[in-house]
C-alpha positions as CSV (number, residue, x, y, z in Angstrom):
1,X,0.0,0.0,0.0
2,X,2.6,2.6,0.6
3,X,4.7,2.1,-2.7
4,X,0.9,2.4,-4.8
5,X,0.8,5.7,-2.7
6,X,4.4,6.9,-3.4
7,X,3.8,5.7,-6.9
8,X,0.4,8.2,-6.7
9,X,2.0,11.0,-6.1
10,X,4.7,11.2,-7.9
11,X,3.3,9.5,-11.4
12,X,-0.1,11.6,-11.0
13,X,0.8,14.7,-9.1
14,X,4.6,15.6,-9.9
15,X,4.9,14.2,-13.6
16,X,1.1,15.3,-14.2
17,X,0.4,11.4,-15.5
18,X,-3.6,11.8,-15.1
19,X,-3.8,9.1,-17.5
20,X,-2.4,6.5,-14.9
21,X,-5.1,7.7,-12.0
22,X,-6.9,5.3,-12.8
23,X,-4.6,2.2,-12.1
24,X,-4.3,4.4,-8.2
25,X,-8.1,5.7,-7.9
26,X,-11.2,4.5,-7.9
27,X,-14.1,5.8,-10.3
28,X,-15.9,6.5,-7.2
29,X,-13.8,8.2,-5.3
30,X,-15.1,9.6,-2.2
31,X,-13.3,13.0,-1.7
32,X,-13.2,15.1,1.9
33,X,-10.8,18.2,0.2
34,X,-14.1,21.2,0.4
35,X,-12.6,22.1,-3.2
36,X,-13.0,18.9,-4.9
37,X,-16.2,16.9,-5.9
38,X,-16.1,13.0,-5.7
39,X,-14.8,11.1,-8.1
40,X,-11.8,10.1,-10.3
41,X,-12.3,12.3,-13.4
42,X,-12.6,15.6,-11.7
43,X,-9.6,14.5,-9.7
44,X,-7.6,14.1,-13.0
45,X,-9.0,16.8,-14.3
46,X,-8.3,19.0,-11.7
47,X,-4.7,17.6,-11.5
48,X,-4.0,18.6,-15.5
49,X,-5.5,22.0,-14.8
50,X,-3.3,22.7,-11.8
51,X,-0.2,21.5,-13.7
52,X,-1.1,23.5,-16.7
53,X,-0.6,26.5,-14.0
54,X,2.2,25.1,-12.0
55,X,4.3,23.0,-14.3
56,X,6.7,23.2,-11.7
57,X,4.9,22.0,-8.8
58,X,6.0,19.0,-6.7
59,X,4.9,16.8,-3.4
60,X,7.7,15.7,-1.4
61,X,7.0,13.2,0.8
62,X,8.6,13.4,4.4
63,X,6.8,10.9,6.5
64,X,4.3,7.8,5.2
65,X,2.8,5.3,7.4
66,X,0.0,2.8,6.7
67,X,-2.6,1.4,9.3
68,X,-5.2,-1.1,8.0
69,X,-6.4,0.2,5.1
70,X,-5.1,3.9,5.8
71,X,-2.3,5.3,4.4
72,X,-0.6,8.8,6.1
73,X,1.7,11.3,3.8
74,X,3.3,13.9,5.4
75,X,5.0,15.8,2.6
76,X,6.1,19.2,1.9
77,X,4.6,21.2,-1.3
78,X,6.4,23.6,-3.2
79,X,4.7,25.7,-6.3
80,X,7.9,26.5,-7.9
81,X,11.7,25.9,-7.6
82,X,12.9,28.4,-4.8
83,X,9.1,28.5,-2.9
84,X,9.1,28.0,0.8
85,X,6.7,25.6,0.2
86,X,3.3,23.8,2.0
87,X,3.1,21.1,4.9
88,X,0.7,18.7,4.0
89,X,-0.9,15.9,5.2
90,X,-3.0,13.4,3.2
91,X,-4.9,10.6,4.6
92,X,-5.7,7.6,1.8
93,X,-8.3,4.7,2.9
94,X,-7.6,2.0,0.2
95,X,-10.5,-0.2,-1.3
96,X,-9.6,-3.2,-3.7
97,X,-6.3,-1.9,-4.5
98,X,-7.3,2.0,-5.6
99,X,-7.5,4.9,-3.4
100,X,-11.4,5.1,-2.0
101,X,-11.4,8.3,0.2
102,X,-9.6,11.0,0.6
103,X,-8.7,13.8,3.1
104,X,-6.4,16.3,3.2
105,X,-4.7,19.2,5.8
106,X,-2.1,21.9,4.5
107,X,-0.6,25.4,5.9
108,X,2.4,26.9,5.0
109,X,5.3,27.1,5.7
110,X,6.8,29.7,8.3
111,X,9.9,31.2,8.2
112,X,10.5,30.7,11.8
113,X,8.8,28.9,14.4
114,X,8.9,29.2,18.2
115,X,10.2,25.9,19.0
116,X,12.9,26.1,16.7
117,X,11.6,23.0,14.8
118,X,10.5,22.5,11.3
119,X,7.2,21.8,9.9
120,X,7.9,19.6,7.6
């Protein structure tokens, strides 16, 4: 389950391979982001639409850990080569092999923080 998610992000979201989502996501997918509707194809869709805007856009993924059929990616998101970049937290419940449901946490990055400790 964790390599199909590493595989996820990095085929679909940083190379932009929408035409692979559906060897990772079900048709059906149920989707918790307030932005997104369900479903695979507007996931796709709104994947080639973002890249089309941020070609240079990546997830990298900092911490993954799997639980019965939940998958956790902590990653770090930048826009653009140089960009301080976006802590973000996905949470994957897998169903017959393909992502099911989705959920998703993000902020940004600070410049400092008062611990002294990163975010990401």
């Amino acid at each position: 389950m964790s390599q199909q998610i590493r595989d996820y992000i990095e085929r679909v979201w940083n190379q932009g391979r929408t035409a692979e989502a559906d060897r990772f996501v079900a048709e059906d997918l149920i989707q918790h982001n307030p932005h997104l509707p369900d479903g695979r194809k507007p996931l796709a869709d709104f994947i080639d639409g973002f890249r089309a805007q941020l070609p240079g856009a990546r997830f990298e993924i900092r911490r993954l850990a799997a639980e019965g059929d939940l998958v956790f990616v902590h990653s770090l998101f930048t826009a653009e080569p140089g960009h301080r970049g976006t802590a973000v937290v996905d949470v994957f419940r897998l169903s017959e092999g393909r992502i099911a449901e989705h959920w998703d946490l993000r902020e940004d990055v600070p410049e400092t923080t008062a611990s002294g400790n990163a975010t990401v």
